[in-house]
ROZA-939798 format. One record per atom (N, C-alpha, C, O): x, y, z; residue number from 1; residue in one letter; atom name. Coordinates in pm, 1 decimal, always signed. Layout:
BEGIN
[[X; Y; Z]; NUM; "a"; "CA"]
...
This chain:
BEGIN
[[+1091.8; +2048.5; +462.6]; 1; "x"; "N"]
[[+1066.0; +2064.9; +320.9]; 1; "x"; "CA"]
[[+1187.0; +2018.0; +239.7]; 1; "x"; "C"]
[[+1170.1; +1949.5; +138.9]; 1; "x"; "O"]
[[+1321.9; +2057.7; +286.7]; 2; "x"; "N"]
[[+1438.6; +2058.4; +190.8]; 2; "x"; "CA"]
[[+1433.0; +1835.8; +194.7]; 2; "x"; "C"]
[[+1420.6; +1759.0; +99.2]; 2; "x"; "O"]
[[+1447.5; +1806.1; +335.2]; 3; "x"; "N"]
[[+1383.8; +1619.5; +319.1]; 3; "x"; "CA"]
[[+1306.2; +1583.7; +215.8]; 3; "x"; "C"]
[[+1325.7; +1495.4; +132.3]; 3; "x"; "O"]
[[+1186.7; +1683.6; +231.1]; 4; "x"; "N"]
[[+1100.5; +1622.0; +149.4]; 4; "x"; "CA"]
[[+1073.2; +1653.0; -8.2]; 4; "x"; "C"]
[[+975.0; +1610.8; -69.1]; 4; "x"; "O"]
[[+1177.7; +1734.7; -64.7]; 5; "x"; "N"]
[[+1225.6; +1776.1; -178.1]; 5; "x"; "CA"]
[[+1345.6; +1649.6; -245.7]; 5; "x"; "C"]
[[+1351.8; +1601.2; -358.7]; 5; "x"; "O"]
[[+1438.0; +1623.1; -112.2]; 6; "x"; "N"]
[[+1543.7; +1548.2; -171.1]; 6; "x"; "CA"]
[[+1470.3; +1397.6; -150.3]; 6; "x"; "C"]
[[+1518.2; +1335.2; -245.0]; 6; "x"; "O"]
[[+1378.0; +1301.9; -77.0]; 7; "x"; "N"]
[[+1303.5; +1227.2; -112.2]; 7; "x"; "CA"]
[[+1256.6; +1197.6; -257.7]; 7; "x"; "C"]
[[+1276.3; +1085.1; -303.6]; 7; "x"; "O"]
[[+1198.4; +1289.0; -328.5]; 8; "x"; "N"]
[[+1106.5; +1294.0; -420.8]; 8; "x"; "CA"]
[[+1231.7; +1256.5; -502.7]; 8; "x"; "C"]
[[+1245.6; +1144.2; -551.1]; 8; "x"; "O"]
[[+1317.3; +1350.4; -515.3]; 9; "x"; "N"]
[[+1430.4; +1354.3; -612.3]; 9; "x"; "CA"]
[[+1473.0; +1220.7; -632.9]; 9; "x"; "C"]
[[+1475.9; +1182.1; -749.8]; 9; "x"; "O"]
[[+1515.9; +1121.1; -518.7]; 10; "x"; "N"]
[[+1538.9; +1042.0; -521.4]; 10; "x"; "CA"]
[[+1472.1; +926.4; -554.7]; 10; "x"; "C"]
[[+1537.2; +823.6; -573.4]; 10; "x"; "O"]
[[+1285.6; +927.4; -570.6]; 11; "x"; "N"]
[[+1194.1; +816.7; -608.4]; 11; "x"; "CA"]
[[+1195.0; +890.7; -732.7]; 11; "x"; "C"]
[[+1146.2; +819.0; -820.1]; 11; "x"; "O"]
[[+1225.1; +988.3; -771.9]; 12; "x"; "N"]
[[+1186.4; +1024.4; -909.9]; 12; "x"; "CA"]
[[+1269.8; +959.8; -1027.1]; 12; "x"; "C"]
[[+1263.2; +977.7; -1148.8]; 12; "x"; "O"]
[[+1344.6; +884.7; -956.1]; 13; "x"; "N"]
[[+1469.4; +808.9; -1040.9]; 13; "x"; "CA"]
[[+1415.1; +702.1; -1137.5]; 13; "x"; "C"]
[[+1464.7; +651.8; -1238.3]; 13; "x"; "O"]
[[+1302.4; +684.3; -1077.7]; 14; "x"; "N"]
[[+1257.9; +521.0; -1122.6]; 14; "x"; "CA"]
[[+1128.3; +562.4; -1186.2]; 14; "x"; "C"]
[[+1042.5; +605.6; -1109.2]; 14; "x"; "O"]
[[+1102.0; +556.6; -1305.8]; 15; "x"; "N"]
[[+1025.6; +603.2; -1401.1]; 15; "x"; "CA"]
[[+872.8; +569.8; -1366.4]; 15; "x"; "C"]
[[+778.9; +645.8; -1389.9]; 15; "x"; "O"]
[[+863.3; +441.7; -1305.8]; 16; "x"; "N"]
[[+706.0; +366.2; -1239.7]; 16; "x"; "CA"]
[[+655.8; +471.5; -1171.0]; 16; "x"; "C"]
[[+535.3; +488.8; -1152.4]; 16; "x"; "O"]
[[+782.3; +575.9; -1114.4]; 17; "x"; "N"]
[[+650.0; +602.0; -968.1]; 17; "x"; "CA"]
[[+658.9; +752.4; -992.4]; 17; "x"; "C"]
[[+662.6; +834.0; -900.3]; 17; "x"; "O"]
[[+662.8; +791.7; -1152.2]; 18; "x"; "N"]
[[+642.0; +929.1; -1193.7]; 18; "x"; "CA"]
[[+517.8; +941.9; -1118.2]; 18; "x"; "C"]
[[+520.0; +981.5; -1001.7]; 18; "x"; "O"]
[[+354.5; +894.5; -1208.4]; 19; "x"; "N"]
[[+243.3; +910.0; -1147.9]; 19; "x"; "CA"]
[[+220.7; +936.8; -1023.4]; 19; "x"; "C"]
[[+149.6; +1025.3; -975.9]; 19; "x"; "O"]
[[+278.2; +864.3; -975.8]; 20; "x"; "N"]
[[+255.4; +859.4; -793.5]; 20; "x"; "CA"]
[[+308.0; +944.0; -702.6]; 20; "x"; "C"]
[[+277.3; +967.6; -585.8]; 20; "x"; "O"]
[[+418.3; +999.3; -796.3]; 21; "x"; "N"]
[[+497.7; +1137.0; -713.8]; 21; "x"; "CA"]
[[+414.1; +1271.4; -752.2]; 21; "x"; "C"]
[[+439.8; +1384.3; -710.5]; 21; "x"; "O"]
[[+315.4; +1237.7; -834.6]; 22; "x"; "N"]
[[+289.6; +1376.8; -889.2]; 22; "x"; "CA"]
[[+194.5; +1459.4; -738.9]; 22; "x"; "C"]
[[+224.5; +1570.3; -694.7]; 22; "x"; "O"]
[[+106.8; +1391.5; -696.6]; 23; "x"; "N"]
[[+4.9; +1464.0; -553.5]; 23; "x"; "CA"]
[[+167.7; +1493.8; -454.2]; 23; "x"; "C"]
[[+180.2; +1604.4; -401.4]; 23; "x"; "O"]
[[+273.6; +1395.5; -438.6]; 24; "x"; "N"]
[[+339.5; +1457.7; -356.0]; 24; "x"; "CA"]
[[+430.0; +1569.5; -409.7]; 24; "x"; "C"]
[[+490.6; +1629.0; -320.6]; 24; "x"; "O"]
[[+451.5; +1608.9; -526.7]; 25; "x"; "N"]
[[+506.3; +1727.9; -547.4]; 25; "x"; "CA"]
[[+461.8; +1915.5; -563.5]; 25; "x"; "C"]
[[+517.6; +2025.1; -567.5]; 25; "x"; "O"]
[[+286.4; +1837.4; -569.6]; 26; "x"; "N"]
[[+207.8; +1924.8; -536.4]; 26; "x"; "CA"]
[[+235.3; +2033.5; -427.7]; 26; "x"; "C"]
[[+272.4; +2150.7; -420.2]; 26; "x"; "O"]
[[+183.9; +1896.7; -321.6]; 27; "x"; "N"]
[[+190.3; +1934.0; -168.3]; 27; "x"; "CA"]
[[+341.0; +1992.8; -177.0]; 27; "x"; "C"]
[[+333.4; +2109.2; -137.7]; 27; "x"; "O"]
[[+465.4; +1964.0; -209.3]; 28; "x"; "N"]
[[+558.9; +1996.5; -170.7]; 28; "x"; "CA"]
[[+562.4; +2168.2; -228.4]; 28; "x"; "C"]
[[+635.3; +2247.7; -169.1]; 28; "x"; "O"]
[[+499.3; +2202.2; -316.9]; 29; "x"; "N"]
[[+517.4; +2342.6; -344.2]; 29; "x"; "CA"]
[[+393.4; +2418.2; -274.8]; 29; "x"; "C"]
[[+383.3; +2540.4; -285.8]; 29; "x"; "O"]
[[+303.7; +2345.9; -206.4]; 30; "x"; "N"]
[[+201.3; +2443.1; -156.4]; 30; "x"; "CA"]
[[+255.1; +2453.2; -11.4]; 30; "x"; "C"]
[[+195.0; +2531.8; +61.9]; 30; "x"; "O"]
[[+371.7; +2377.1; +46.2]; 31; "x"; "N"]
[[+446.4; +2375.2; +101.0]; 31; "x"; "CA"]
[[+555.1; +2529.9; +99.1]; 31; "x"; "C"]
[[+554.2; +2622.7; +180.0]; 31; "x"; "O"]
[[+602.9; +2519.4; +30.8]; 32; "x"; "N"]
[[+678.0; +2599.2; -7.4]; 32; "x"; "CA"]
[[+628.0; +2752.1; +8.1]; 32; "x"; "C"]
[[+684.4; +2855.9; +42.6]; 32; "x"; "O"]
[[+465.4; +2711.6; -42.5]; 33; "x"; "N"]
[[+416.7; +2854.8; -46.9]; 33; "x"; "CA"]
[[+420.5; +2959.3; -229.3]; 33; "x"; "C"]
[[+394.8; +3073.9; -266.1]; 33; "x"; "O"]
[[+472.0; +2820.9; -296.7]; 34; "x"; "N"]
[[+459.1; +2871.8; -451.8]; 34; "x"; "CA"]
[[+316.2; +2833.1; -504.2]; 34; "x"; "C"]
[[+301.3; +2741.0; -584.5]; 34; "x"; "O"]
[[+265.6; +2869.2; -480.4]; 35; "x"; "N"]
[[+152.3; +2845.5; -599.3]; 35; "x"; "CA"]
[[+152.7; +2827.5; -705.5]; 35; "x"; "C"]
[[+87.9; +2736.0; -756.5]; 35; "x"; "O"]
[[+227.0; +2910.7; -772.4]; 36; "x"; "N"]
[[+201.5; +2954.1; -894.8]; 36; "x"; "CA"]
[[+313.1; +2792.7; -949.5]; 36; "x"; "C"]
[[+322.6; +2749.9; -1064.5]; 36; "x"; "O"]
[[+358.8; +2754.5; -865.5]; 37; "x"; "N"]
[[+432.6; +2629.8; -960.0]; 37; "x"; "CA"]
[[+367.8; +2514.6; -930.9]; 37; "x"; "C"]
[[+377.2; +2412.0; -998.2]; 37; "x"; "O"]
[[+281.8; +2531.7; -802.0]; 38; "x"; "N"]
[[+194.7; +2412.7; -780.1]; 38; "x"; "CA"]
[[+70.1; +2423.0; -906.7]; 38; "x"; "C"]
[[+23.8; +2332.1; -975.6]; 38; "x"; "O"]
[[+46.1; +2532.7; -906.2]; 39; "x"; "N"]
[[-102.7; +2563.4; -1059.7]; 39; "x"; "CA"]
[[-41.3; +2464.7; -1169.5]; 39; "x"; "C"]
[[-104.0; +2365.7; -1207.1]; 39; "x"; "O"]
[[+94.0; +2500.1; -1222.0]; 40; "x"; "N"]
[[+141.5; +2455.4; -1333.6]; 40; "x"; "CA"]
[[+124.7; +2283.2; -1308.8]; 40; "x"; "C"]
[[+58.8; +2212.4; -1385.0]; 40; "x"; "O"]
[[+197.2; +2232.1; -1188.0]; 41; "x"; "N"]
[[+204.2; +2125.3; -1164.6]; 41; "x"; "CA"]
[[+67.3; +2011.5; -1197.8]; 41; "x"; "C"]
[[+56.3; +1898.6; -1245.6]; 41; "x"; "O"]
[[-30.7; +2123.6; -1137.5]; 42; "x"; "N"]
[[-170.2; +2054.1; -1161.0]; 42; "x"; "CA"]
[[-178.7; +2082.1; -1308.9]; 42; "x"; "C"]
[[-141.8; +1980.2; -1367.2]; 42; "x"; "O"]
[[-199.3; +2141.2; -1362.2]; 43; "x"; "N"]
[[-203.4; +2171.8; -1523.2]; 43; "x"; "CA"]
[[-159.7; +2022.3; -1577.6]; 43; "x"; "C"]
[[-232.9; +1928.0; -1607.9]; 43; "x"; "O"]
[[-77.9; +2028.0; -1578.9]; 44; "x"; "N"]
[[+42.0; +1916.0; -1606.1]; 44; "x"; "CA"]
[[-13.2; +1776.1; -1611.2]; 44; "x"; "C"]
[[-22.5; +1696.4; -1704.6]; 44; "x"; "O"]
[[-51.0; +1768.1; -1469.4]; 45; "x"; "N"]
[[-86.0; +1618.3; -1409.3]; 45; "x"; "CA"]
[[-238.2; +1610.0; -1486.8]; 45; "x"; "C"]
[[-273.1; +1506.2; -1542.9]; 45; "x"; "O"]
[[-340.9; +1755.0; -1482.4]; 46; "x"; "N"]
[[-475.3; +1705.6; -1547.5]; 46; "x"; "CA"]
[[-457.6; +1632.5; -1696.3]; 46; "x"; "C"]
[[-509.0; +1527.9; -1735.9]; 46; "x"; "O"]
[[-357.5; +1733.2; -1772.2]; 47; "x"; "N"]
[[-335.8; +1688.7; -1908.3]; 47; "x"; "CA"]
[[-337.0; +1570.8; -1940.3]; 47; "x"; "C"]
[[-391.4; +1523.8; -2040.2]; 47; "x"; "O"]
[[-214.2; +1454.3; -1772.3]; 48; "x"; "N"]
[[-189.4; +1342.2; -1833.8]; 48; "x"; "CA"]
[[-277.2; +1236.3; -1767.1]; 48; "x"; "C"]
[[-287.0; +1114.9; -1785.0]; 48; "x"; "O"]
[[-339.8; +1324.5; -1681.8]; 49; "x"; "N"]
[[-465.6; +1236.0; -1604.2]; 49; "x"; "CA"]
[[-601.6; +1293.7; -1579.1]; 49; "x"; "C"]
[[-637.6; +1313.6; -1463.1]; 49; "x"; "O"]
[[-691.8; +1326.2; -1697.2]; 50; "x"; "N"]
[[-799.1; +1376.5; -1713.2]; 50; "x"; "CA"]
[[-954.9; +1320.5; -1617.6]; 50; "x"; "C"]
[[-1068.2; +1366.7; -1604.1]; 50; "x"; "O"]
[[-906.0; +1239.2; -1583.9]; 51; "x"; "N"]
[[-995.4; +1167.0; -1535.8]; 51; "x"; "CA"]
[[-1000.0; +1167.3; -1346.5]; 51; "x"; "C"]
[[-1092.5; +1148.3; -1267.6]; 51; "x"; "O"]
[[-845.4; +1200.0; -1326.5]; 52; "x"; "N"]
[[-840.0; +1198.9; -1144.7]; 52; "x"; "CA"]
[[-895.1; +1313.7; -1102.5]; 52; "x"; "C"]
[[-854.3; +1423.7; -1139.9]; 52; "x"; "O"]
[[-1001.6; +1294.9; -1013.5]; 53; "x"; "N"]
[[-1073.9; +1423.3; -946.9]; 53; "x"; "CA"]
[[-1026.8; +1470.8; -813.9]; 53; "x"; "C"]
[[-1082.7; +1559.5; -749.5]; 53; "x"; "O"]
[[-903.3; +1395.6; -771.1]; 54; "x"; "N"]
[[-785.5; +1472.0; -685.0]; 54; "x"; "CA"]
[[-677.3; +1555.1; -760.0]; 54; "x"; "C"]
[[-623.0; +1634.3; -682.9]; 54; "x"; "O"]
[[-637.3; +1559.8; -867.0]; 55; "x"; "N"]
[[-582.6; +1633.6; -924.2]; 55; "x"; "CA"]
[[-668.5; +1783.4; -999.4]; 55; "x"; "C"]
[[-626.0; +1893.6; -1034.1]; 55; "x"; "O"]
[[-775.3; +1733.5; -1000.8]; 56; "x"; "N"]
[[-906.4; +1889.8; -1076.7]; 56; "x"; "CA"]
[[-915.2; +1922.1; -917.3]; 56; "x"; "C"]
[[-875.2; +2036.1; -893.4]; 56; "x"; "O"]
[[-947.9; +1866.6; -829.2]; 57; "x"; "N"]
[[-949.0; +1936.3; -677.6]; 57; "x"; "CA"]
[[-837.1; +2032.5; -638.3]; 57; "x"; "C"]
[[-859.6; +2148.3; -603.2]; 57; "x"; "O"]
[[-675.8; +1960.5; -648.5]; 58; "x"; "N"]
[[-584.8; +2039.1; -613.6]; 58; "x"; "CA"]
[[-577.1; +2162.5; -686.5]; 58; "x"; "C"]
[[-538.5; +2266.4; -632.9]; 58; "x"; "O"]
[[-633.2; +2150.7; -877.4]; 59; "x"; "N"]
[[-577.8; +2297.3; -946.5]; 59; "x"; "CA"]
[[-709.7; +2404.9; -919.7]; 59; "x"; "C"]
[[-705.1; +2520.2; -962.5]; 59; "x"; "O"]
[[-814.7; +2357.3; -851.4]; 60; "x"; "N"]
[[-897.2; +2459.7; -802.5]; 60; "x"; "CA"]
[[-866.5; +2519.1; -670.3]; 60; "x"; "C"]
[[-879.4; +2641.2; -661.9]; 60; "x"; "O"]
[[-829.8; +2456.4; -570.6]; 61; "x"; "N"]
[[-780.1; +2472.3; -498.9]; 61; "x"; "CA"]
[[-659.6; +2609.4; -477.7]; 61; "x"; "C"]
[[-667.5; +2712.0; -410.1]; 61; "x"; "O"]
[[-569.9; +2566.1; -551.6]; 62; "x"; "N"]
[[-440.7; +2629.0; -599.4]; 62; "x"; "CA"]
[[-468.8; +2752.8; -676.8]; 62; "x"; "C"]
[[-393.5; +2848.7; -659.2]; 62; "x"; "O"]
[[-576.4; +2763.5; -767.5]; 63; "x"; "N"]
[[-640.4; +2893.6; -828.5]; 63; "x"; "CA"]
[[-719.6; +2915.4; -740.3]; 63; "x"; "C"]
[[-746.7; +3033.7; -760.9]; 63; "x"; "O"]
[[-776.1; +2884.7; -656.1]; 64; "x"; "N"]
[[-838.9; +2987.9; -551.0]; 64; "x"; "CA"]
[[-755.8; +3032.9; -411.6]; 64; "x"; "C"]
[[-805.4; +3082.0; -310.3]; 64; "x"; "O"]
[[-596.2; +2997.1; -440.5]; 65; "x"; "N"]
[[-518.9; +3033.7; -305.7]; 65; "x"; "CA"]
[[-452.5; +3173.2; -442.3]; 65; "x"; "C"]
[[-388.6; +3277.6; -428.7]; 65; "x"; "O"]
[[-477.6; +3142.0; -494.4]; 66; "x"; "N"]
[[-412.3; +3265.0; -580.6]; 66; "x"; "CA"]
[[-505.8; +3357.5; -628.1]; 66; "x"; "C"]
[[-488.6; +3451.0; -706.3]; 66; "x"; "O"]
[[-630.1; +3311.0; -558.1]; 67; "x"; "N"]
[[-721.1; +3502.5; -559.9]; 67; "x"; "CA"]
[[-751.0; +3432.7; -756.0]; 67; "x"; "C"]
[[-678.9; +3504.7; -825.2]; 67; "x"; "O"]
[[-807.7; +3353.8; -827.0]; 68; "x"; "N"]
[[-855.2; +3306.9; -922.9]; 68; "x"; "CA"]
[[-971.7; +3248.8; -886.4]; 68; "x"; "C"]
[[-951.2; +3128.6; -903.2]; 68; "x"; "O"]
[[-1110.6; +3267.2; -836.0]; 69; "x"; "N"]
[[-1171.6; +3206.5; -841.5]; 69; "x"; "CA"]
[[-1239.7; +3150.7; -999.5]; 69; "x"; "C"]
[[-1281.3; +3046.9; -1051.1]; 69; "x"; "O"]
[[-1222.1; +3271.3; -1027.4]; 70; "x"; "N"]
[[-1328.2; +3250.3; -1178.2]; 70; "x"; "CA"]
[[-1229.7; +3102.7; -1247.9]; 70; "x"; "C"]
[[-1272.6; +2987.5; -1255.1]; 70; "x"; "O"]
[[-1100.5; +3148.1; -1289.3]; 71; "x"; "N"]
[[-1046.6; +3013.5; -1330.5]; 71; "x"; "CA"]
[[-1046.0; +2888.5; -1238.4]; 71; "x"; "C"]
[[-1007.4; +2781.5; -1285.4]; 71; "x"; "O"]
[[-1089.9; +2897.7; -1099.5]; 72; "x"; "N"]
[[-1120.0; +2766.6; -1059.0]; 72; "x"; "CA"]
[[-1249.9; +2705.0; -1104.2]; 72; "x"; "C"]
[[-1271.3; +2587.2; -1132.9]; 72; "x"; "O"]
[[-1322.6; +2795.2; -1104.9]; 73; "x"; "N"]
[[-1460.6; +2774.2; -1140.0]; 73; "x"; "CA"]
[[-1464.8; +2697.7; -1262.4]; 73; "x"; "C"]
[[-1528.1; +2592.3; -1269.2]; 73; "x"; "O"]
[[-1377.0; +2763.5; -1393.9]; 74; "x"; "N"]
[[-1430.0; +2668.3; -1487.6]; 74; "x"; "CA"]
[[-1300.1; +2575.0; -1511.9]; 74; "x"; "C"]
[[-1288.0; +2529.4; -1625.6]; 74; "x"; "O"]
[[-1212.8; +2546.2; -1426.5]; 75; "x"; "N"]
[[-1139.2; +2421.5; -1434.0]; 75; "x"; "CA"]
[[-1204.9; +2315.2; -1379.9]; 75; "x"; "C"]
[[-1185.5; +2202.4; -1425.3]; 75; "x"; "O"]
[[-1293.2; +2338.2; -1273.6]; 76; "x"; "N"]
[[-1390.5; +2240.5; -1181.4]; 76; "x"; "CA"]
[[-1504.5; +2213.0; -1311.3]; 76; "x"; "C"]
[[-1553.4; +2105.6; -1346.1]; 76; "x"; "O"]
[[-1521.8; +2319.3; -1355.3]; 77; "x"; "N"]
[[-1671.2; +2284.6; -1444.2]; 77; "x"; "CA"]
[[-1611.5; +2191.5; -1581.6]; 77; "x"; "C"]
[[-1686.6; +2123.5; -1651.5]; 77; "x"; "O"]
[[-1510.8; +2199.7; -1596.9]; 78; "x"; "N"]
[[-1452.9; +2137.7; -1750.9]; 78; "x"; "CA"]
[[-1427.9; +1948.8; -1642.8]; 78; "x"; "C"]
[[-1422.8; +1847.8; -1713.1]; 78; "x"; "O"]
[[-1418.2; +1934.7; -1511.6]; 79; "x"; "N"]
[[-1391.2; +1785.7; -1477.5]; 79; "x"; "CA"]
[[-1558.4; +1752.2; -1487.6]; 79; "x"; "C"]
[[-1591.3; +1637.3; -1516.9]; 79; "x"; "O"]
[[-1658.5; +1851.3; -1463.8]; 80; "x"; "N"]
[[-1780.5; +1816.5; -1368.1]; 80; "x"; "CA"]
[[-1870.5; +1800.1; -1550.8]; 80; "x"; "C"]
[[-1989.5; +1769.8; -1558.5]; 80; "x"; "O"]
């Protein structure tokens, strides 16, 4: 994890591959075992990418590892 924390850090340098780091920083906190910063993370990423249905997957996901079903439910229903 601590690799794959200081990886990110290091592609995060270069502004192009914000987008593209965002699914791996996900994983890196469901990794971790935070949820609650992976939820935010997805929050985040739907805002600036409303349209990716791997990112509405991960924040349902992530609200249903945190005992939220009901808010997965209508985060899934607001992509669907």
């Amino acid at each position: 994890v601590a690799r794959a924390e200081e990886l990110l850090k290091d592609l995060s340098q270069h502004s192009a591959l914000q987008r593209e780091l965002v699914p791996r920083r996900i994983d890196l906190e469901k990794l971790r075992g935070d949820h609650t910063a992976a939820v935010a993370l997805c929050r985040q990423a739907v805002a600036d990418q409303p349209l990716n249905p791997g990112l509405w997957r991960e924040l349902g996901g992530e609200l249903l590892a945190l005992d939220r079903p009901d808010s997965a439910r209508l985060a899934l229903d607001r992509f669907l």
